[in-house]
PDB file of the backbone (N, CA, C, O) and the ligand in Angstrom, with CONECT records:
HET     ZN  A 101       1
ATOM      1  N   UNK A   1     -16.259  25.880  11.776  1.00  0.00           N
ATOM      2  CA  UNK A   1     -15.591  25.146  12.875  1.00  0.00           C
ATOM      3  C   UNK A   1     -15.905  23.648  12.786  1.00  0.00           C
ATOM      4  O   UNK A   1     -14.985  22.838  12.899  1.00  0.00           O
ATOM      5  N   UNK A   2     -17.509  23.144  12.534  1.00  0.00           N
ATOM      6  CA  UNK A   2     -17.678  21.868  12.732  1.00  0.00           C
ATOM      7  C   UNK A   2     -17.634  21.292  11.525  1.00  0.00           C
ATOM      8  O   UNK A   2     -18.018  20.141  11.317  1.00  0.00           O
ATOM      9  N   UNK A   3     -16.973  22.370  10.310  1.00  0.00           N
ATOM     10  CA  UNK A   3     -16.516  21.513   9.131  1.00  0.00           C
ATOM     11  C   UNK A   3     -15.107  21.351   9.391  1.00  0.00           C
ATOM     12  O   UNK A   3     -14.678  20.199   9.457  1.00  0.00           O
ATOM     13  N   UNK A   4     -14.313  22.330   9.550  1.00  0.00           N
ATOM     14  CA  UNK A   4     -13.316  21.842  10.022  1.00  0.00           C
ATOM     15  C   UNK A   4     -12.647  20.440  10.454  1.00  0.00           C
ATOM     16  O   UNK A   4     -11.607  19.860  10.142  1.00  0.00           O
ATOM     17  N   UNK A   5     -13.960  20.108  11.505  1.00  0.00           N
ATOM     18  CA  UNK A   5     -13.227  18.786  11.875  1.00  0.00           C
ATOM     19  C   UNK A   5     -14.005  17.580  11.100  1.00  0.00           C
ATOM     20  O   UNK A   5     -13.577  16.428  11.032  1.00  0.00           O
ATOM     21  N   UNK A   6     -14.952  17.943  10.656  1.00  0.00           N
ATOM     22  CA  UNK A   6     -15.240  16.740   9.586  1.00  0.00           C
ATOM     23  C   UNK A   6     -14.519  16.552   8.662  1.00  0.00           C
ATOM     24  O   UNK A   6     -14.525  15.403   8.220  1.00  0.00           O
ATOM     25  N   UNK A   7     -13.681  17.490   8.042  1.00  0.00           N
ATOM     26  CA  UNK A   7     -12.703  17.165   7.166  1.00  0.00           C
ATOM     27  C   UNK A   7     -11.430  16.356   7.942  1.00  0.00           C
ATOM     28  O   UNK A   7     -10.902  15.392   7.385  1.00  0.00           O
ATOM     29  N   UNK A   8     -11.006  16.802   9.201  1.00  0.00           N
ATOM     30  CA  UNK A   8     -10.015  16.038   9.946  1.00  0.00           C
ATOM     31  C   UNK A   8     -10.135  14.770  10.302  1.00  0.00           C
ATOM     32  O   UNK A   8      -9.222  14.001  10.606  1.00  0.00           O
ATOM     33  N   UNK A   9     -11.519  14.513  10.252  1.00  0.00           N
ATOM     34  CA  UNK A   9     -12.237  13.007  10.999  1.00  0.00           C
ATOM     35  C   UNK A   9     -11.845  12.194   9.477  1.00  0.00           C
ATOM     36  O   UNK A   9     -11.243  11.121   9.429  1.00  0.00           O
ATOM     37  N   UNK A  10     -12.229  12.801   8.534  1.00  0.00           N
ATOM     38  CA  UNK A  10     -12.311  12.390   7.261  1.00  0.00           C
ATOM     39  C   UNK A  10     -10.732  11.590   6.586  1.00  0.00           C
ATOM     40  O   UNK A  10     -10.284  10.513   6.194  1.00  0.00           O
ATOM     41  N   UNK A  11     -10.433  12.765   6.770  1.00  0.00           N
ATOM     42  CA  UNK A  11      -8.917  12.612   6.585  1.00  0.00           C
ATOM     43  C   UNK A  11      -7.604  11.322   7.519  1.00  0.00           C
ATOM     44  O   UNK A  11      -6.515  10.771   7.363  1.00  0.00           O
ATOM     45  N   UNK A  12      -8.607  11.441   8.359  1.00  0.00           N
ATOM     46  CA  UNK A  12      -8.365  10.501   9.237  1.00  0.00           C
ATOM     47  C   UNK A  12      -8.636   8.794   9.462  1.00  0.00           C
ATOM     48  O   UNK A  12      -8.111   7.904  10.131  1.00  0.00           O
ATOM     49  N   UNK A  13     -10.053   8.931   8.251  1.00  0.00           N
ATOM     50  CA  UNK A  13     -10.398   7.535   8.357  1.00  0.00           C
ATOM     51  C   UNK A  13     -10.201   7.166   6.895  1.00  0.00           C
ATOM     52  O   UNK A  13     -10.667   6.243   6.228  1.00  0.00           O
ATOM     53  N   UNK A  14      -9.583   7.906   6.671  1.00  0.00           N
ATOM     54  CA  UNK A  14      -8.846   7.754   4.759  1.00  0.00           C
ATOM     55  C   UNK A  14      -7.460   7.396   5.226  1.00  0.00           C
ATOM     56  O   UNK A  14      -6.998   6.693   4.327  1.00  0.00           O
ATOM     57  N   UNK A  15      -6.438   7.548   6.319  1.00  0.00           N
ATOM     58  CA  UNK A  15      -5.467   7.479   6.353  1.00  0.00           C
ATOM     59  C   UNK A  15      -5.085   5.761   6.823  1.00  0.00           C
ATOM     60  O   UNK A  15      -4.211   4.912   6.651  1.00  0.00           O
ATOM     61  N   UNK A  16      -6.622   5.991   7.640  1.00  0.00           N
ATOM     62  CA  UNK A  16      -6.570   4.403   8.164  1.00  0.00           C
ATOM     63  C   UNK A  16      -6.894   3.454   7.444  1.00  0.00           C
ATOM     64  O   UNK A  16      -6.452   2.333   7.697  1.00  0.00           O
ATOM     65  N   UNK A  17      -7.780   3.682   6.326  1.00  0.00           N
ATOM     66  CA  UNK A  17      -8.252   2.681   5.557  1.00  0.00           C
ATOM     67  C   UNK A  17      -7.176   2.515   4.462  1.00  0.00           C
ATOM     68  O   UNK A  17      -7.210   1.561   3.685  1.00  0.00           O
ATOM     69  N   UNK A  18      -6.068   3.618   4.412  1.00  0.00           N
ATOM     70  CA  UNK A  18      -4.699   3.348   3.647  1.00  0.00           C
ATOM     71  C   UNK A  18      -3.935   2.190   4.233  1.00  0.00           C
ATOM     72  O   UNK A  18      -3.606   1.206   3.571  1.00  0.00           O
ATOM     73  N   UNK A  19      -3.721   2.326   5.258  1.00  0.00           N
ATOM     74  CA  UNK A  19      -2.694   1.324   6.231  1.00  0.00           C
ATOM     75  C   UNK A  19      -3.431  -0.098   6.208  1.00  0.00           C
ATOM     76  O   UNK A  19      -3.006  -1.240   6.037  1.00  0.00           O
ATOM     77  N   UNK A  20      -4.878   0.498   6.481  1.00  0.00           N
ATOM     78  CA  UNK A  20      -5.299  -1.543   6.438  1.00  0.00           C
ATOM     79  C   UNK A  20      -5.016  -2.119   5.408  1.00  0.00           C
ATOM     80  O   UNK A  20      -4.783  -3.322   5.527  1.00  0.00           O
ATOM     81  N   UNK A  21      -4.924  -1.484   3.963  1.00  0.00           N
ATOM     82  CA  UNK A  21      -4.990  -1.705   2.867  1.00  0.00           C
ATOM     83  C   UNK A  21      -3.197  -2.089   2.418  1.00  0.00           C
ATOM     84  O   UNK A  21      -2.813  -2.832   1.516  1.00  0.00           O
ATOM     85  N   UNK A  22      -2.599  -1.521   3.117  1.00  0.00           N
ATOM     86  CA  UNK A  22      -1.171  -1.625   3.185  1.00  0.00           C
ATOM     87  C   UNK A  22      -0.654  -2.898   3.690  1.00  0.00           C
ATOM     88  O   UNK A  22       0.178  -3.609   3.126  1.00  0.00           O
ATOM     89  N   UNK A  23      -1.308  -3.142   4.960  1.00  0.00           N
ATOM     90  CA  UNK A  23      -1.407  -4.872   5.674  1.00  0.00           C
ATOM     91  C   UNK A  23      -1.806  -5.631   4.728  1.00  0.00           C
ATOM     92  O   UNK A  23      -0.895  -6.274   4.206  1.00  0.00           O
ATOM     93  N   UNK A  24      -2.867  -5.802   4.298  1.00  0.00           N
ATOM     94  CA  UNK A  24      -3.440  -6.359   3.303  1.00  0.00           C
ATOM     95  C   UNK A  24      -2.883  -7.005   2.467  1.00  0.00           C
ATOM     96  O   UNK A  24      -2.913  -8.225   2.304  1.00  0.00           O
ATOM     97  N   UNK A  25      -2.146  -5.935   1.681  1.00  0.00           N
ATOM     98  CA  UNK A  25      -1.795  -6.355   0.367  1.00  0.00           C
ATOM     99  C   UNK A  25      -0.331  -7.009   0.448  1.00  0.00           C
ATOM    100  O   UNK A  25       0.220  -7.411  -0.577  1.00  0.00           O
ATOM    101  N   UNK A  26       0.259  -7.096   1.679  1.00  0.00           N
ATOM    102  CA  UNK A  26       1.636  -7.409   2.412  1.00  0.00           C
ATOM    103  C   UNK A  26       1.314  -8.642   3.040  1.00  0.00           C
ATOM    104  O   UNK A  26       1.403  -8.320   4.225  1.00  0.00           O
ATOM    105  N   UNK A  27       0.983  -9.899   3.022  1.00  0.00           N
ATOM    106  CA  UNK A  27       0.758 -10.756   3.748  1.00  0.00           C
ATOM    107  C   UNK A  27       2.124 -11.147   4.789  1.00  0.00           C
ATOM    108  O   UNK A  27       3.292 -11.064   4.411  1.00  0.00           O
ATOM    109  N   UNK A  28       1.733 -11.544   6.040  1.00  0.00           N
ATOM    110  CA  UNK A  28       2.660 -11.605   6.791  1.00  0.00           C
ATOM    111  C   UNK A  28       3.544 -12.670   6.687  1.00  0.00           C
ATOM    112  O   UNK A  28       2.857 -13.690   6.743  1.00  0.00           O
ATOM    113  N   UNK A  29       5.015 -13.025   6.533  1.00  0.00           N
ATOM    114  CA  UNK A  29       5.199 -14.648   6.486  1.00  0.00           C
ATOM    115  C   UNK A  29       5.563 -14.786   4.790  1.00  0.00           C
ATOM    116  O   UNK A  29       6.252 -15.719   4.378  1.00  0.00           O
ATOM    117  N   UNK A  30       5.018 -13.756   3.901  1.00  0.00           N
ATOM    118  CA  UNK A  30       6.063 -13.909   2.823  1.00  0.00           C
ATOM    119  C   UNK A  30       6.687 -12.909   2.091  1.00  0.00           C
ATOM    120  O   UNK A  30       6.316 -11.849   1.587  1.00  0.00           O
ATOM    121  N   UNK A  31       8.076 -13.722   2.185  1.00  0.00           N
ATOM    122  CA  UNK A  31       9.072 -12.333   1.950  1.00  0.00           C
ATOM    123  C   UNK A  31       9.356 -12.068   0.589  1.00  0.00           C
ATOM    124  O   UNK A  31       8.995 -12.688  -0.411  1.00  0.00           O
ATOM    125  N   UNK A  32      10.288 -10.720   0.736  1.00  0.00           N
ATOM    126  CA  UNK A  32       9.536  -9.954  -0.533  1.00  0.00           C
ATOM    127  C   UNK A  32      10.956 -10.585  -1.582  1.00  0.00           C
ATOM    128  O   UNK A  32      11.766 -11.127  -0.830  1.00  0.00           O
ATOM    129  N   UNK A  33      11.290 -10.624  -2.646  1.00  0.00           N
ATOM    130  CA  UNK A  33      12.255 -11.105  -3.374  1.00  0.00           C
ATOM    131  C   UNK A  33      12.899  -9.866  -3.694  1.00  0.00           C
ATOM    132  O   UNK A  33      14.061  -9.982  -4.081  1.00  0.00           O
ATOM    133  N   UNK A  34      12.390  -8.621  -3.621  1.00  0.00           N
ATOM    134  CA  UNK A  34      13.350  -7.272  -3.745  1.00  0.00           C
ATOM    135  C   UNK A  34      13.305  -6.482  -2.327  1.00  0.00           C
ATOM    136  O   UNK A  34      12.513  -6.736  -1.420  1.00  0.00           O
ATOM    137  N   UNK A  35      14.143  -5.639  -2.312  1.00  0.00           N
ATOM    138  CA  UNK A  35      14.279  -5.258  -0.480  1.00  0.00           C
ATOM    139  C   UNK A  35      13.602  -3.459  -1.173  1.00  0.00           C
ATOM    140  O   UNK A  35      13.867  -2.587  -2.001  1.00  0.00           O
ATOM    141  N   UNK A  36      12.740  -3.776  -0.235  1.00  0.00           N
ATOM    142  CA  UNK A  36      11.468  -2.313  -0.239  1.00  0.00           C
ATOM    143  C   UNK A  36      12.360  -0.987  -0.368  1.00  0.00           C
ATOM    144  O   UNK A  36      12.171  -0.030  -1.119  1.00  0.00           O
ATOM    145  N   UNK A  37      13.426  -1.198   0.605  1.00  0.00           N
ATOM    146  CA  UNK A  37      14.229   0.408   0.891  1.00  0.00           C
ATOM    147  C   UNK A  37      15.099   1.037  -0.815  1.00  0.00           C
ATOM    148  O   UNK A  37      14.917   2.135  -1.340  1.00  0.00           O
ATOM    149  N   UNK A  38      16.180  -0.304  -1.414  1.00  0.00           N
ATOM    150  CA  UNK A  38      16.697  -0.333  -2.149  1.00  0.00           C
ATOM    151  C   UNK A  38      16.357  -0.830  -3.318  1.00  0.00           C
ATOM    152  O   UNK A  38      16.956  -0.633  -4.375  1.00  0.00           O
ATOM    153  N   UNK A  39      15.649  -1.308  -3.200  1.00  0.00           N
ATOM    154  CA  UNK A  39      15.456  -2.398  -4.791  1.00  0.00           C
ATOM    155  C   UNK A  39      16.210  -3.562  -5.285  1.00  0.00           C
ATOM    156  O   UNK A  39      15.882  -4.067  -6.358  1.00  0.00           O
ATOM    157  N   UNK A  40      17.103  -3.991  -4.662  1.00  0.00           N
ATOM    158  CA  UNK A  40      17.930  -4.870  -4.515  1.00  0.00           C
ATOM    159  C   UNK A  40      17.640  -6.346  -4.012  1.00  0.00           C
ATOM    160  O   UNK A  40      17.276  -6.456  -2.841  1.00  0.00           O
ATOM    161  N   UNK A  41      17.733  -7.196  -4.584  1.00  0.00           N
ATOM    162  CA  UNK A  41      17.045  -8.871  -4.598  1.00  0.00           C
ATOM    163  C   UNK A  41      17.819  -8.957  -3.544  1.00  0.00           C
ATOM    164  O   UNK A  41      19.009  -8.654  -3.452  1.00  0.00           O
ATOM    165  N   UNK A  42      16.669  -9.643  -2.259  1.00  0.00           N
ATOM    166  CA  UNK A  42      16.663 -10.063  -0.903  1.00  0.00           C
ATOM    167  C   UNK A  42      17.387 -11.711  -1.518  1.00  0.00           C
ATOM    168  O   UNK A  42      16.813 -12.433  -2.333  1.00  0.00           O
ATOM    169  N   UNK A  43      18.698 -11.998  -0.899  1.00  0.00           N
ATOM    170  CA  UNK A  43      19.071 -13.198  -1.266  1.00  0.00           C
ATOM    171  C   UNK A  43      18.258 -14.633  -0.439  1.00  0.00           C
ATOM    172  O   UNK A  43      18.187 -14.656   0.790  1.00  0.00           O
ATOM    173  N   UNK A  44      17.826 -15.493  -1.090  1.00  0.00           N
ATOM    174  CA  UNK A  44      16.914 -16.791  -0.781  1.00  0.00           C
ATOM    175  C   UNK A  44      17.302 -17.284   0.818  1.00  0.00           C
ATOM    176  O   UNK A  44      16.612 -17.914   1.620  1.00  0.00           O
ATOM    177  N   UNK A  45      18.917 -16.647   0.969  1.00  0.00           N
ATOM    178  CA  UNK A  45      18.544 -17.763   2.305  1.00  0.00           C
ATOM    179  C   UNK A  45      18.272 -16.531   3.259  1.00  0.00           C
ATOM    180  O   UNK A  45      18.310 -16.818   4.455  1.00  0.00           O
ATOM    181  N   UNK A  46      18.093 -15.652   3.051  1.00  0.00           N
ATOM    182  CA  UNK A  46      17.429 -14.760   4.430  1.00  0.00           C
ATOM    183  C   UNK A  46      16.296 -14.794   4.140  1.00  0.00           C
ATOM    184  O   UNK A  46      15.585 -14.749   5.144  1.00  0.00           O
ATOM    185  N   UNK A  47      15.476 -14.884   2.744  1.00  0.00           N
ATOM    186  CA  UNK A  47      14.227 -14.504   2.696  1.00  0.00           C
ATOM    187  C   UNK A  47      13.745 -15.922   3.682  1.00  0.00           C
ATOM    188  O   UNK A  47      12.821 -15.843   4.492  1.00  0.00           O
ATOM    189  N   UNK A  48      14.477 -17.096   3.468  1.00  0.00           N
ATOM    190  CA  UNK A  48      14.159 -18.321   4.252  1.00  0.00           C
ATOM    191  C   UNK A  48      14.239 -18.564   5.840  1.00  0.00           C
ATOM    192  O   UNK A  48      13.704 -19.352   6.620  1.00  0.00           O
ATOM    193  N   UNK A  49      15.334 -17.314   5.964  1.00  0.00           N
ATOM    194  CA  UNK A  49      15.697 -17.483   7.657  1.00  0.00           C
ATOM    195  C   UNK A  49      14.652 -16.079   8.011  1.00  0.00           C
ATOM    196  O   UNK A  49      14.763 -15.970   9.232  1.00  0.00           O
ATOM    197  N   UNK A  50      13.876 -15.172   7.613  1.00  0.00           N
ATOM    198  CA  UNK A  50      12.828 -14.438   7.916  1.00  0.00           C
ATOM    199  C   UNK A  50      11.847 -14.267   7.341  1.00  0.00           C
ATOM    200  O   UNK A  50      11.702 -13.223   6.705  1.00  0.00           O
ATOM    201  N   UNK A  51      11.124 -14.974   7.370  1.00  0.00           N
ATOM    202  CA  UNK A  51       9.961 -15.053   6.695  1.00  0.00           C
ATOM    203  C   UNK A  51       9.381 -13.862   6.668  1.00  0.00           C
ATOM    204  O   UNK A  51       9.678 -13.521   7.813  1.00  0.00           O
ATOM    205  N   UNK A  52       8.613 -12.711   6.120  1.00  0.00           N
ATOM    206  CA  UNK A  52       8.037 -11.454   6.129  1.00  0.00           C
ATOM    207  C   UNK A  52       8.980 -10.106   6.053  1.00  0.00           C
ATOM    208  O   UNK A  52       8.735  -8.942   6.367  1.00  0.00           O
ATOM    209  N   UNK A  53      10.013 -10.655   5.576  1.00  0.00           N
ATOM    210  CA  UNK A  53      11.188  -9.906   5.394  1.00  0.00           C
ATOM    211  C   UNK A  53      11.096  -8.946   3.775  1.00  0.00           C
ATOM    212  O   UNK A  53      11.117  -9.209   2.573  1.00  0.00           O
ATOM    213  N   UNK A  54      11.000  -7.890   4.542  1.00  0.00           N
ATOM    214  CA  UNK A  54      10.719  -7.034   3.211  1.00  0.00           C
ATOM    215  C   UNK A  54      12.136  -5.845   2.641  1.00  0.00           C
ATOM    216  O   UNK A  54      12.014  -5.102   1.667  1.00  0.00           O
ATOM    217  N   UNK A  55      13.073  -5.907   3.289  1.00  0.00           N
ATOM    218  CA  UNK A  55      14.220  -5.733   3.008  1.00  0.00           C
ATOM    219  C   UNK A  55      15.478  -6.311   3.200  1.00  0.00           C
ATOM    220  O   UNK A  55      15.427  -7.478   3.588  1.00  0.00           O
ATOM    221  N   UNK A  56      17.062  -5.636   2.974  1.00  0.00           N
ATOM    222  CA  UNK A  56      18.000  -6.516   2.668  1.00  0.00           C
ATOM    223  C   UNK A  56      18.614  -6.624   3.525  1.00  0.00           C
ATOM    224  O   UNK A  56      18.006  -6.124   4.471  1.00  0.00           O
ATOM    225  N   UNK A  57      19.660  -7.052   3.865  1.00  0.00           N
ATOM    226  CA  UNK A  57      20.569  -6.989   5.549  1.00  0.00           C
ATOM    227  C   UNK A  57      20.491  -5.893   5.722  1.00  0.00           C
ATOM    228  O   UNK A  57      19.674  -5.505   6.557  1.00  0.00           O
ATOM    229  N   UNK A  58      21.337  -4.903   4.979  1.00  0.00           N
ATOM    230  CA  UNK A  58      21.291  -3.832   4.978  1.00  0.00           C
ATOM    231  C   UNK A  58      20.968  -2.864   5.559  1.00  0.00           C
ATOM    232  O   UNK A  58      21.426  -2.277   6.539  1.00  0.00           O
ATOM    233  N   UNK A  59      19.618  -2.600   4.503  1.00  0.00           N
ATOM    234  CA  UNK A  59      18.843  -1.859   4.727  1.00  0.00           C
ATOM    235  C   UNK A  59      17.869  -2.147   6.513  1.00  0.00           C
ATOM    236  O   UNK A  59      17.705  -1.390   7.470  1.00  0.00           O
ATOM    237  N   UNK A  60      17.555  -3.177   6.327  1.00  0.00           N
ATOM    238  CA  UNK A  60      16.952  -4.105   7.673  1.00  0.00           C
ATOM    239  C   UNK A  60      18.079  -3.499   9.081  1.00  0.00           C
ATOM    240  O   UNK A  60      17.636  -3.487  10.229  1.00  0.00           O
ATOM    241  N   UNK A  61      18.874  -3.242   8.912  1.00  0.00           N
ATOM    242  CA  UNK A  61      20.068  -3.244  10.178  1.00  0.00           C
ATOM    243  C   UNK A  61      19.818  -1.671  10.509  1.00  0.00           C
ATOM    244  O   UNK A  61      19.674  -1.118  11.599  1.00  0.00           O
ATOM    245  N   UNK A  62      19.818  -1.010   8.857  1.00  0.00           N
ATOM    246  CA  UNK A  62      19.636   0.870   9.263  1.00  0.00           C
ATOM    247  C   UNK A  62      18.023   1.011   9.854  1.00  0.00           C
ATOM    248  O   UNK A  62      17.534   1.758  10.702  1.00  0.00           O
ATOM    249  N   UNK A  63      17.528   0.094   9.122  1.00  0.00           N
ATOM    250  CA  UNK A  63      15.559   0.490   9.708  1.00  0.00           C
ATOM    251  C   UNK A  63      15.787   0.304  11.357  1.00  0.00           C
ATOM    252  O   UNK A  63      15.566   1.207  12.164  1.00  0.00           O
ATOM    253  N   UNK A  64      16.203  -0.850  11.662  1.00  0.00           N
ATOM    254  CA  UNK A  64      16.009  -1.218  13.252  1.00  0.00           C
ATOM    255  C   UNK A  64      16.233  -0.131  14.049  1.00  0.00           C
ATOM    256  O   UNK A  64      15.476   0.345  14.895  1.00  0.00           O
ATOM    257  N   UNK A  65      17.944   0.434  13.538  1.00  0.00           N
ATOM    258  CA  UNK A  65      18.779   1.192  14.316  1.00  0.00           C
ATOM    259  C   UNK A  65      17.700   2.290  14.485  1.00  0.00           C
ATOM    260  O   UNK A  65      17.207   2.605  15.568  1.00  0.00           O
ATOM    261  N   UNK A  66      17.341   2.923  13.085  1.00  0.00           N
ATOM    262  CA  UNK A  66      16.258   4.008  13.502  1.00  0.00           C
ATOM    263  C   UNK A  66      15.086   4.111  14.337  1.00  0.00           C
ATOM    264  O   UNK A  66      14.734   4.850  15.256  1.00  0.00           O
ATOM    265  N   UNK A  67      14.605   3.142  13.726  1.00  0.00           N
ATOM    266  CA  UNK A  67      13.401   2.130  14.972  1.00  0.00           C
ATOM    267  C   UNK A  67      13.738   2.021  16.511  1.00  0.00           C
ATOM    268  O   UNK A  67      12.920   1.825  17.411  1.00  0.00           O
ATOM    269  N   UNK A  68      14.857   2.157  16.615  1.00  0.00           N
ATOM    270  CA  UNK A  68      15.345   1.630  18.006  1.00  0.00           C
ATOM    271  C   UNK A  68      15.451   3.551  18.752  1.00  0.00           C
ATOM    272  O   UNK A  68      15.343   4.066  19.865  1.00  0.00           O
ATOM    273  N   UNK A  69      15.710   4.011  17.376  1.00  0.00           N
ATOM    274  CA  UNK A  69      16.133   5.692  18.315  1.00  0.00           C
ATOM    275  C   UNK A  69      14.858   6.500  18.267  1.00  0.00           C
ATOM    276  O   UNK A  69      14.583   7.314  19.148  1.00  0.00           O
ATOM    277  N   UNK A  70      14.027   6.247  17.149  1.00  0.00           N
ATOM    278  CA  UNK A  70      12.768   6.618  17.409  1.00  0.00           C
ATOM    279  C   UNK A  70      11.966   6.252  18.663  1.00  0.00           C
ATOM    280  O   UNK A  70      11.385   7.065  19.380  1.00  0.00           O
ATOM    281  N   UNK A  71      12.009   4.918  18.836  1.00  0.00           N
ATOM    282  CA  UNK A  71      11.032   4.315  19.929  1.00  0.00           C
ATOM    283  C   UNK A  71      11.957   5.424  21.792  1.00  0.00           C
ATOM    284  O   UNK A  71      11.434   6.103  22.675  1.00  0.00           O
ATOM    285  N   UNK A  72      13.362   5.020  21.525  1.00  0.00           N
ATOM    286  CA  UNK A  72      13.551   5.198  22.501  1.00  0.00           C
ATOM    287  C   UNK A  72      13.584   7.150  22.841  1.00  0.00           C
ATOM    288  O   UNK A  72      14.064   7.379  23.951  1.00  0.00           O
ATOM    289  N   UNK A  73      13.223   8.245  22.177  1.00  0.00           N
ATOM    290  CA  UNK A  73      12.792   9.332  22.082  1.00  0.00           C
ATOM    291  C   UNK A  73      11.574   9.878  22.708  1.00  0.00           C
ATOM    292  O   UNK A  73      11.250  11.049  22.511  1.00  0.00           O
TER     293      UNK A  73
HETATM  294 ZN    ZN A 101      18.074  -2.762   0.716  1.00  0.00          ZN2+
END
């Protein structure tokens, strides 16, 4: 039982030390020159009009929409 959750605690502070590591390596403020979802080169003047922009119109318009139906669920 009380291994059980040491493996869950475990698993847990492995998941987090993934994500910090994910921030990390993503600095905020510079954008990416390929769009994360597609692979497709983020064109210069959006990467300029959003700085930390890691995808393309596109893709950026379907993330929100989902973002927007997730949050509101
Ligand atoms: Zn894209």
């Amino acid at each position: 039982m009380s291994k059980n959750f040491d493996r869950a605690s475990e698993y847990e502070a492995l998941m987090r030390e993934h994500q910090i590591n994910a921030v990390i390596k993503r600095p905020i403020g510079v954008s990416a020159f390929e769009c994360d979802e597609c692979g497709n080169p983020i064109p210069e003047s959006r990467r300029i009009a959003s700085p930390g922009c890691i995808r393309c119109i596109d893709c950026q318009t379907v993330y929100e929409l989902k973002d927007k139906h997730y949050r509101s669920v």
